[in-house]
C-alpha positions as CSV (number, residue, x, y, z in Angstrom):
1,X,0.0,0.0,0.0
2,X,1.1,3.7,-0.7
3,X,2.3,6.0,2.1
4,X,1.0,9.2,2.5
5,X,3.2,11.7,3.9
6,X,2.9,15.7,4.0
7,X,2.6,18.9,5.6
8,X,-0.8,20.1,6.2
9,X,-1.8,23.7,6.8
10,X,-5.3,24.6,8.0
11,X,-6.8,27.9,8.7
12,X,-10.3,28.4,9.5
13,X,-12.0,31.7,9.3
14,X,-15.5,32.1,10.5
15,X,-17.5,34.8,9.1
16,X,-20.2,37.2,10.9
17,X,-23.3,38.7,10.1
18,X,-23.8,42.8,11.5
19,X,-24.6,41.5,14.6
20,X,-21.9,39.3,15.6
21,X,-23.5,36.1,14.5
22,X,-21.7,33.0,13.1
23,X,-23.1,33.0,9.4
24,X,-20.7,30.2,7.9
25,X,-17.2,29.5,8.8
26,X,-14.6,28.1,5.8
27,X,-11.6,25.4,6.4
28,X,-8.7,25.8,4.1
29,X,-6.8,22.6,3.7
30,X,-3.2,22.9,2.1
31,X,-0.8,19.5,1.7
32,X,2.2,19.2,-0.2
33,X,4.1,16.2,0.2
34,X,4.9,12.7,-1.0
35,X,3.3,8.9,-1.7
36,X,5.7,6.3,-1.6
37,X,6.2,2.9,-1.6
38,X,8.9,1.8,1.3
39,X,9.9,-1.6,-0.7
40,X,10.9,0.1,-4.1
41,X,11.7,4.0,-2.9
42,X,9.9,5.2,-5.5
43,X,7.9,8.4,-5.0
44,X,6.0,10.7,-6.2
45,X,5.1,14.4,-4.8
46,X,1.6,15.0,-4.2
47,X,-0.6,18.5,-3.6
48,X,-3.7,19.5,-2.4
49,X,-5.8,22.6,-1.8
50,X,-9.4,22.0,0.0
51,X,-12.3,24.2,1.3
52,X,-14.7,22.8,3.3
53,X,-17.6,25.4,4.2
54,X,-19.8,25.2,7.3
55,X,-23.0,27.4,7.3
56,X,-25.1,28.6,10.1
57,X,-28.9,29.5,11.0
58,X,-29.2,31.9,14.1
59,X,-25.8,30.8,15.2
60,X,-25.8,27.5,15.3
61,X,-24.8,24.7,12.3
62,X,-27.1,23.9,10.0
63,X,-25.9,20.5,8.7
64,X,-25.1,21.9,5.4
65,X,-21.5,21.6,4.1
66,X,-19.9,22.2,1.0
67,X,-16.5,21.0,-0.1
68,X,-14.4,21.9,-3.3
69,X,-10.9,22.3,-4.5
70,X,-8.6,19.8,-5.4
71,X,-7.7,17.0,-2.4
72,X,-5.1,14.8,-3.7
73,X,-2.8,15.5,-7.5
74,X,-0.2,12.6,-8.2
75,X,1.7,13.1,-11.3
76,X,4.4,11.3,-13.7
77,X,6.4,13.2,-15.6
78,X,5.7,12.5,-18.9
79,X,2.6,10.2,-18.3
80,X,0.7,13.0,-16.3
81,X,-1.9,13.1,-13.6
82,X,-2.5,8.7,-12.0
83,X,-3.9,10.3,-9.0
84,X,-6.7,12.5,-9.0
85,X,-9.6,14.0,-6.3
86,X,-11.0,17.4,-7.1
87,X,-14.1,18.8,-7.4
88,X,-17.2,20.1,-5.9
89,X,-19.3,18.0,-2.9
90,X,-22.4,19.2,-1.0
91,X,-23.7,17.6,2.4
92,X,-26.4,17.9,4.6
93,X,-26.5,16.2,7.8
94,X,-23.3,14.2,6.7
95,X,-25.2,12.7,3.4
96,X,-23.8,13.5,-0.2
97,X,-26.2,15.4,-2.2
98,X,-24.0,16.3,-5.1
99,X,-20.4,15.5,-5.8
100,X,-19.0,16.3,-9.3
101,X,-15.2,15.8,-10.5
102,X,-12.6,12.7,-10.2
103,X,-12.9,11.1,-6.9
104,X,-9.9,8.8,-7.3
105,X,-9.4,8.3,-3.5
106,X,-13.3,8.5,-2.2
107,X,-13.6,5.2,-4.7
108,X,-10.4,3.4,-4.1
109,X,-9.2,3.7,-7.7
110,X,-5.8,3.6,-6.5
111,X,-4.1,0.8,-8.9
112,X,-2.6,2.8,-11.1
113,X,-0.6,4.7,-8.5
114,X,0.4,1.5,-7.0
115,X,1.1,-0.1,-10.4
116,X,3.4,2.9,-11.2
117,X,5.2,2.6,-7.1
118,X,5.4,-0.8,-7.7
119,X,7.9,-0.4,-10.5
């Protein structure tokens, strides 16, 4: 199986209506790093930048969430992207209601990154 390594950097700012009331707060998600397979050394570097927005009714969490951004990007060079999760997701009370873009990682599609550490 692949290791994920990486340094993560998340700020959350949480935005307020005139009065001082929570209205929706946003999670920005940044990695940059490495998958790599500790039998063969080979690697790849892999990036990431994910919002994940919380909104509010009268202050308190509604349930509703919406993701987008790009998760997880795993390139060759010369053979291009092998690992890809981007796009847009909404949720309300933690069920998918939407998702659009490649989900590579949500859906385990995960062989041809392991073909490619494998050597």
């Amino acid at each position: 199986a692949p290791i994920f390594e990486a340094d993560v950097t998340r700020t959350i700012t949480t935005f307020y209506d005139q009065d001082g009331v929570p209205v929706r707060d946003v999670l920005v998600r940044r990695t940059d790093g490495t998958v790599s397979n500790s039998v063969t050394g080979a690697s790849l570097p892999s990036t990431g930048v994910w919002r994940v927005t919380r909104y509010y009714a009268d202050g308190q969490l509604t349930g509703r969430v919406t993701q987008a951004g790009r998760t997880y990007l795993i390139t060759v060079p010369g053979l291009g992207e092998i690992f890809h999760q981007t796009g847009y997701g909404i949720q309300q009370d933690g069920q998918t209601i939407f998702e659009a873009g490649p989900h590579d990682f949500e859906h385990l599609n995960i062989d041809e990154l392991c073909a490619y550490l494998a050597g």
